[in-house]
Structures are given as structure tokens and as C-alpha cells.
C-alpha positions, 0 to 999 in steps of 0.5 A: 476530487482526488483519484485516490485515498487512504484507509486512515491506517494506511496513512499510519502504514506510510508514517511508520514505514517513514520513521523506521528508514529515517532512524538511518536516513532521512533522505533514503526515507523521503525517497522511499515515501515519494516512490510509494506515492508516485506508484499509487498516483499512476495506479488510478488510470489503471486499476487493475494493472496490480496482480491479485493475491488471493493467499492473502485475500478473497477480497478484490484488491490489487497488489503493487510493489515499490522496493519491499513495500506491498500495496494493496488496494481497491481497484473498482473503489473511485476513489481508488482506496489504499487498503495498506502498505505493508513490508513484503517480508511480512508473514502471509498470516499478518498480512492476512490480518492487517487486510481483515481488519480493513474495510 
């Protein structure tokens, strides 16, 4: 069993966020994609090191950063459960969306 998982469209997040950079750089978007995974996999042996947002949600999800990249997710899910990837420059109203519409 995996220590983690994906909500489907989180795994679309990561492509998404992969073919945006590589319009510049493909090594810069393996780079960043590799990055964002290694902080999700060091997030299973501690759960709730990420901090909450409850501007975004009332939720208990978890949220990390790696560069401008907000992660959220379900820290009491085993696996823990990727909600979303999103870009922290994103308007609060969208994330609050995106997080809505995934359980």
C-alpha cells in the first residue's frame, strides 16, 4: 500500500502545472513536478505538519507549499489523500471552489 494518493484531478493539477512550465523549460518543469512529489511523500510520517486554512475551508485539510504551489490535503485519510495542487496566486474564491468540488 502507498502512504499516499491522489484525488484523480489532483493528478490533472500536476500535469497541468507540468505543461505550463515546460512551455519554458522541460527540465525546470521535471524539476518543480519532482519537488512537489518529494514534499508529498515526506508528508505521510507527519500528517499534520501542514497548517490549516480555514479562509479556504472548513475541511480538515492540511496545507503545504513547495515554490508557489499550495497543496492540500487530507492528513487523517490513510492513505494520505492529495485534494489538490494548486498555484498560490490563485484568487481565495477559486481555491475555495477547486477544494468544494473535491471530496
Amino acid at each position: 500500500m502507498t502512504a499516499y494518493d491522489f484525488h484523480p484531478e489532483a493528478a490533472i493539477d500536476l500535469d497541468k502545472i507540468w505543461d505550463f512550465i515546460a512551455d519554458d523549460s522541460v527540465d525546470v518543469a521535471d524539476r518543480v513536478v519532482s519537488e512537489i512529489l518529494g514534499r508529498i511523500s515526506d508528508l505521510p510520517p507527519f500528517p499534520q505538519q501542514g497548517h490549516r486554512r480555514p479562509d479556504l475551508t472548513s475541511r480538515p485539510l492540511r496545507f503545504t507549499a513547495v515554490y508557489e504551489y499550495l497543496i492540500a490535503y487530507a492528513p487523517d485519510q490513510k492513505p494520505l489523500w492529495v485534494i489538490a495542487v494548486m498555484h498560490g496566486r490563485r484568487s481565495p474564491r477559486v481555491m475555495r471552489a477547486i477544494l468544494k468540488g473535491r471530496q
